[in-house]
C-alpha positions in Angstrom: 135.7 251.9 158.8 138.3 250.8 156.7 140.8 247.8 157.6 143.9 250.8 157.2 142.7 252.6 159.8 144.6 252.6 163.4 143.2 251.5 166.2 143.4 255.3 167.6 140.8 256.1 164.6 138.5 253.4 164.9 138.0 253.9 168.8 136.7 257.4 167.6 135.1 256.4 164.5 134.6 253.0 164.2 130.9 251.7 164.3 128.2 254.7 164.1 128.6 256.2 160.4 126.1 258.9 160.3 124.7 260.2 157.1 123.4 263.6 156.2 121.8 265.3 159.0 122.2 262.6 161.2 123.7 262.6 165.3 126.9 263.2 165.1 127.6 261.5 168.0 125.8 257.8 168.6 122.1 257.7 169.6 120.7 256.2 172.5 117.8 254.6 171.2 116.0 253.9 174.5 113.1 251.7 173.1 112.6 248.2 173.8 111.2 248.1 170.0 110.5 248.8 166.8 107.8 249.2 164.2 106.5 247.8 160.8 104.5 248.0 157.8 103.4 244.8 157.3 103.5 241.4 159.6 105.2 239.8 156.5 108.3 242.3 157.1 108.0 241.2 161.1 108.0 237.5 159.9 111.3 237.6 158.0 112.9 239.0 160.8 111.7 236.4 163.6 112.3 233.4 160.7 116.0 235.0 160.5 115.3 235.6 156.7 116.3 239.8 157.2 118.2 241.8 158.9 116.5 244.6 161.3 115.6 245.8 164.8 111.8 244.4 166.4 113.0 244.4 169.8 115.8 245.6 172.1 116.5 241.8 173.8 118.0 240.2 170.4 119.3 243.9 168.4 119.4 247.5 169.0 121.0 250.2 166.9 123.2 251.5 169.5 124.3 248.4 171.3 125.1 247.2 167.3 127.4 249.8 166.7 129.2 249.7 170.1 129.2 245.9 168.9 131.2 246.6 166.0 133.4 249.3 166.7 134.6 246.6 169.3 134.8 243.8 166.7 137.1 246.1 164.5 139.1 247.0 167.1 140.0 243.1 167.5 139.7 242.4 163.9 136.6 240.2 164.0 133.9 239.7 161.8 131.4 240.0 164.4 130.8 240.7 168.4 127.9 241.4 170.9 127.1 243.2 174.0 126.3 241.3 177.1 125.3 242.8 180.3 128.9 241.8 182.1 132.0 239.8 181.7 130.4 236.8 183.3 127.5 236.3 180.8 130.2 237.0 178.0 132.1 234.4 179.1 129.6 232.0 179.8 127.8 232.3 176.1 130.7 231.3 174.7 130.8 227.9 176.2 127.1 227.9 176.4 126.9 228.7 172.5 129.5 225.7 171.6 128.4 223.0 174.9 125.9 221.2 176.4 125.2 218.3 178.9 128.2 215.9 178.6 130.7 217.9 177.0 134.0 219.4 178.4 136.5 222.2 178.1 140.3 222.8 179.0 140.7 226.4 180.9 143.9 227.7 182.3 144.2 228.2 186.3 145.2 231.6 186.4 142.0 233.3 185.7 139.5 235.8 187.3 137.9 234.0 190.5 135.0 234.2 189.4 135.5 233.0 185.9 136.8 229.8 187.9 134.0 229.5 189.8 131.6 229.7 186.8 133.7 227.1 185.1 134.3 224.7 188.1 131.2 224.7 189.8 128.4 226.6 187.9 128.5 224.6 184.4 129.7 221.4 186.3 125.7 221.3 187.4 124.9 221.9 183.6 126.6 219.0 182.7 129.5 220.2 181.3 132.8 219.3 182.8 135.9 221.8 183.2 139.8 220.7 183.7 142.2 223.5 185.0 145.7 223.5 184.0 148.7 225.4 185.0 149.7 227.8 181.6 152.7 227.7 182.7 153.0 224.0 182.0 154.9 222.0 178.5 152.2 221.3 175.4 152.9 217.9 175.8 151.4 218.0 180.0 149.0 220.4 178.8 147.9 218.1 175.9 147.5 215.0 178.0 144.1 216.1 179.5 142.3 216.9 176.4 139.5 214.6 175.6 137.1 213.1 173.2 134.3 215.6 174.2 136.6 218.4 174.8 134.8 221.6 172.7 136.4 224.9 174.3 140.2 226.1 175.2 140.1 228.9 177.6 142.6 231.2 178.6 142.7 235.3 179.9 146.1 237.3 177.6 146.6 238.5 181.5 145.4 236.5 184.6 143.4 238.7 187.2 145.0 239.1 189.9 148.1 236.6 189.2 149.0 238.8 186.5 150.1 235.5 184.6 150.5 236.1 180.4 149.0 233.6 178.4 151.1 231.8 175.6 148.2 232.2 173.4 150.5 230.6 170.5 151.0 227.7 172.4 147.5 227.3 173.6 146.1 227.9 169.9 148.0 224.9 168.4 146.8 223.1 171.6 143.3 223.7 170.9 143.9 223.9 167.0 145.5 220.3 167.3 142.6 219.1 169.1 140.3 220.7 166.5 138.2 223.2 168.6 138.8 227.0 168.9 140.4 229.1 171.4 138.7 231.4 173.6 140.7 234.2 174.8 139.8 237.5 177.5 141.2 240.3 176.7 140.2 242.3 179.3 143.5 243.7 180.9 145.1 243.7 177.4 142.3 245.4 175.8 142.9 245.6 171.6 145.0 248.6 172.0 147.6 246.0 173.9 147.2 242.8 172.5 144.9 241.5 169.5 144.9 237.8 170.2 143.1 236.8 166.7 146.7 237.7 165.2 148.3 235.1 167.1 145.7 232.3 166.7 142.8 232.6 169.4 139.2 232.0 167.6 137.0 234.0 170.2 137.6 237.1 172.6 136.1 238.2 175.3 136.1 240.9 177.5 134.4 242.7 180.7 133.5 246.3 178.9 133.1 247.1 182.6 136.6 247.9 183.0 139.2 249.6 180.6 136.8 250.2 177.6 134.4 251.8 180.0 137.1 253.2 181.6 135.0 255.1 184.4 133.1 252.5 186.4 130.2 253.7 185.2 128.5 250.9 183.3 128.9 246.7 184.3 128.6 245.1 180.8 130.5 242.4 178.9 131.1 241.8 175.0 132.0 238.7 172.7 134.1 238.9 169.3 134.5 236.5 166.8 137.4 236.4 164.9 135.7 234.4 161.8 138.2 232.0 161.1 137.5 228.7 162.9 136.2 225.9 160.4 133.0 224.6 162.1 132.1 222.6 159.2 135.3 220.6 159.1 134.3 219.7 162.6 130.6 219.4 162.4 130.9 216.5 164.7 132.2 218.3 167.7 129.2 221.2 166.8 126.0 220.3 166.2 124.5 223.5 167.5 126.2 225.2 164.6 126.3 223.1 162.5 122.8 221.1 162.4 119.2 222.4 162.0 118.2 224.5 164.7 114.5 223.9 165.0 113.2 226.7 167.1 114.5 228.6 164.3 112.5 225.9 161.3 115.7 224.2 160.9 118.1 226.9 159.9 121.9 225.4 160.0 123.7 228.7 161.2 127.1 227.7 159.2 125.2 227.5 156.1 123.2 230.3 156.2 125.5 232.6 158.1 128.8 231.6 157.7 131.1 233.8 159.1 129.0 234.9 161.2 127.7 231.9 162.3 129.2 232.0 165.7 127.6 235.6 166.9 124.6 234.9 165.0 123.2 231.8 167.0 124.2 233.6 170.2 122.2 236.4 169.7 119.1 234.9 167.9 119.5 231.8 170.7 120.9 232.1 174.0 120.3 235.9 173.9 116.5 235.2 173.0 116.0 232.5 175.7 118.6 233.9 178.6 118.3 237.7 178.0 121.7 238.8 179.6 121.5 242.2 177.3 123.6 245.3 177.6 121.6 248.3 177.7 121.5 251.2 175.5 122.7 253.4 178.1 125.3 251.2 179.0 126.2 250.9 175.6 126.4 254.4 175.0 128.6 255.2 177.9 131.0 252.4 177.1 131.1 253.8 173.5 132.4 257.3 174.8 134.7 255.5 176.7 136.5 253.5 173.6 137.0 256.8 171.9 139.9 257.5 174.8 140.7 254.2 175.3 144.6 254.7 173.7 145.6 257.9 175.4 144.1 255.9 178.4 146.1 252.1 177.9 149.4 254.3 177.1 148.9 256.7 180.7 147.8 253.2 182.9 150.7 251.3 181.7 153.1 254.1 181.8 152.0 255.0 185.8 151.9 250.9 186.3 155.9 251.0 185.2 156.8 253.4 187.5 154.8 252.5 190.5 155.5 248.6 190.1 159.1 250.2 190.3 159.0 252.0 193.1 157.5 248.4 195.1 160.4 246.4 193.6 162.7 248.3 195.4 160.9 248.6 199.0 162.2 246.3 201.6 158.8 245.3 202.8 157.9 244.4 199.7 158.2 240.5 198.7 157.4 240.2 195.4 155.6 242.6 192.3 154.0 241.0 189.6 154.0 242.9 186.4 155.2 241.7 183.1 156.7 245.5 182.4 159.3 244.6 184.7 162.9 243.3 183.3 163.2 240.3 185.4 159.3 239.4 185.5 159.2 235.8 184.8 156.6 237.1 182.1 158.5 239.8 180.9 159.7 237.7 177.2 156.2 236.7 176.9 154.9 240.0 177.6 157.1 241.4 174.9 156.2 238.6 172.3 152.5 239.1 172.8 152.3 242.9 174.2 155.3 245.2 173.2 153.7 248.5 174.1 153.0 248.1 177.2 150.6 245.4 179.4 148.2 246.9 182.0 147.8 249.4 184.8 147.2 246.6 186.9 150.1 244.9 188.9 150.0 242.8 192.0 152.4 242.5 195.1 153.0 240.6 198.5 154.3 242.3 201.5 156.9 240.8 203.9 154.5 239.6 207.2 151.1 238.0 207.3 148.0 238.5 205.5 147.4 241.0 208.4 149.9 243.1 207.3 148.2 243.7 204.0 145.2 244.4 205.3 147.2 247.2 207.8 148.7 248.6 204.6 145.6 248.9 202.8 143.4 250.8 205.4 146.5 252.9 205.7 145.9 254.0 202.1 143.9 257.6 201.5 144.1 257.9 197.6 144.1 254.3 196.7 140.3 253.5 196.8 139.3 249.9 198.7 137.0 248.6 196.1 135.4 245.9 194.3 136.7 246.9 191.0 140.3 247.3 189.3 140.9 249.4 185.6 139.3 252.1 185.8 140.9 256.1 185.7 141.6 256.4 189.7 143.5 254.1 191.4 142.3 251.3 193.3 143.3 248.1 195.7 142.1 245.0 196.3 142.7 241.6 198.7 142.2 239.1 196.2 141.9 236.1 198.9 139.4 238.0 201.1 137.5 239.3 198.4 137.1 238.5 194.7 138.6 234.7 195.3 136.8 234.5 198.6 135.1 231.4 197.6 138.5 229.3 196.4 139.7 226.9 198.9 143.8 227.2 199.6 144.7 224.5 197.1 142.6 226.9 194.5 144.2 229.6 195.7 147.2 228.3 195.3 146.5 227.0 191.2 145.2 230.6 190.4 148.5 232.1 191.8 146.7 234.5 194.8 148.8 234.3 198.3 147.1 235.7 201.7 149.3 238.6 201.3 148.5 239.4 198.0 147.6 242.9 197.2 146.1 243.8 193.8 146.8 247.3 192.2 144.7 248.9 189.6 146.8 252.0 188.7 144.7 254.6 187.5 145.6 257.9 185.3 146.7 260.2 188.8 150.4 261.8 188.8 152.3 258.9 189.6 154.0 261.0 192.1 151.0 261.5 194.0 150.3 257.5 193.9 154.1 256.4 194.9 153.4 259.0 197.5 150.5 257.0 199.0 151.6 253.6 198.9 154.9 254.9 200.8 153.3 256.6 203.5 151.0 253.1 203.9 154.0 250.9 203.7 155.4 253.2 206.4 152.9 252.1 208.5 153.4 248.7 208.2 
């Protein structure tokens, strides 16, 4: 597609090109691999010395377009499909880390990006310290290290609903010379592209507002191109040095740009195998081509219903940056002008009880696992997707007992104000 192009067009167009007499629409190719002439031809291909498909785990045709469609919709130069969020965000630390190394991550992300970060990689050897966004550059730049590789940060905290200073936190990391690593998964690229204000690598759980359905879990990593490995070789040897299961290519040299996605796929995609599927793929690519008309509907909806709470008398406290007052509102606008999420959060007056009344109370407001999808959903953050956080972690990623999360869908909002009133009434 070309660079001139709005982000309505590419989410139609973008990636699949077909020529004459080809699909129309994107094939599924639903083969785990492909053929050859020759071995030579196969041999380039495993020696990394041609491009082409041999098997489904590293490259397929479908998953590579859905792959770039995505990466022009952020403005990358490259991106891949995971099978989830999780392994998404775990690549990207796993593609720049190893034993011994650390990275800086806010404390208002997704619990179980916390987890992930605090415990899980802590038994790889690689050391995580939490800090509060909210806090100065100069607090925030006092736990940086000598092996500090990775800055980590989500455009909007799940469930705090917290927005990311991603200028701030680029010069951090910048400063420090290593890149910045944002999810965009509430934002989504209609939202927010975070490469414009300084972030190096984005990622993003496909599972939610691209798919858009809750039809298909999988995860997706875009790289924007422009951090300098080679002026910190030092920090990156992984990039930047001969990788010897691959005869001692040097990925900057030999990839440049691309250097990033490259040794992903050929590396930790060869040996750890988290793929998206080609079904999956496919499903999340009809889902991108609405993903506009979608973003405007959710955050519209979110407006009014995160409206409607702020002036209930049970109500505590909303959380959504579309709201003059928000504490996140100025950010919100700096970073997200048209609009932030369908997803909002809010505390009711009482105990965690309470919440719990109010959500069984609910009949078109689903009780589920999930949030950012078309119908609306609800969620107890501290009995279920932060489960595992002690109070003192709960505390640092901004989820209270009474905490409700809100995913509004694309319903009348009428018919969703209309639900959480009779609930609350019940309360």
């Amino acid at each position: 597609m070309e660079r001139s192009h709005r982000l309505d067009t590419i989410c139609v167009q973008a990636g699949w090109q077909p020529k004459k007499g080809e699909p129309r629409v994107l094939p599924i190719y639903q083969s785990t691999t492909f053929k050859y002439d020759t071995t030579d031809e196969m041999g380039r291909l495993f020696a990394l010395e041609d491009e082409g498909y041999f098997y489904t785990r590293l490259q397929n045709p479908t998953n590579d377009a859905v792959a770039a469609k995505i990466a022009a919709l952020e403005g990358g130069v490259a991106a891949m499909l995971t099978s989830s969020g999780q392994a998404a965000n775990f690549y990207t630390i796993a593609n720049l880390c190893q034993a011994g190394d650390h990275i800086v991550c806010s404390a208002k992300v997704y619990g179980g990006t916390f987890n992930l970060y605090a415990a899980t990689i802590k038994k790889l050897g690689i050391d995580c310290t939490f800090v509060d966004p909210d806090d100065s550059a100069d607090v925030i730049d006092g736990v940086f290290q000598e092996n500090t590789k990775a800055v980590v940060g989500e455009t909007i905290a799940n469930p705090a609903l917290t927005v990311l200073d991603i200028g701030k936190f680029s010069a951090l990391a910048h400063k420090h010379g290593v890149p910045l690593i944002v999810d965009n998964t509430f934002a989504t690229p209609v939202n927010c592209r975070p490469f414009e204000f300084g972030a190096d690598i984005v990622t993003h759980s496909t599972t939610k507002y691209m798919d858009g359905h809750a039809m298909a879990v999988g995860g997706c990593i875009v790289d924007s191109g422009n951090f300098d490995w080679e002026a910190y070789a030092d920090k990156f040897p992984g990039l930047t040095t001969p990788d010897e299961t691959y005869h001692g290519v040097v990925y900057t040299k030999q990839f440049g740009k691309k250097a990033f996605i490259t040794k992903a796929t050929a590396q930790l995609m060869r040996d750890l195998g988290s793929i998206q599927s080609p079904m999956n793929a496919f499903l999340l690519n009809v889902g991108l081509e609405t993903l506009p008309l979608r973003m405007e509907k959710h955050c519209s909806n979110a407006k009014k219903v995160a409206e409607f709470l702020n002036d209930q008398e049970k109500v505590e406290f909303v959380n959504c940056a579309m709201l003059k007052g928000d504490r996140y509102y100025d950010l919100a606008r700096k970073y997200m002008p048209d609009g932030t999420c369908g997803v909002l959060s809010f505390g009711l007056k009482g105990t965690k009880e309470d919440a719990v009344r109010f959500m069984d109370a609910l009949k078109l407001c689903a009780i589920v696992t999930h949030v950012a999808d078309a119908r609306t959903c609800v969620l107890h953050p501290a009995s279920h997707t932060h489960r595992q956080m002690n109070e003192e972690q709960l505390r640092e990623a901004g989820v209270t007992p009474g905490m409700i999360r809100l995913s509004v869908g694309i319903e009348h909002p009428q018919d969703i104000i209309d639900d959480l009133a009779q609930a609350l009434d019940q309360v």
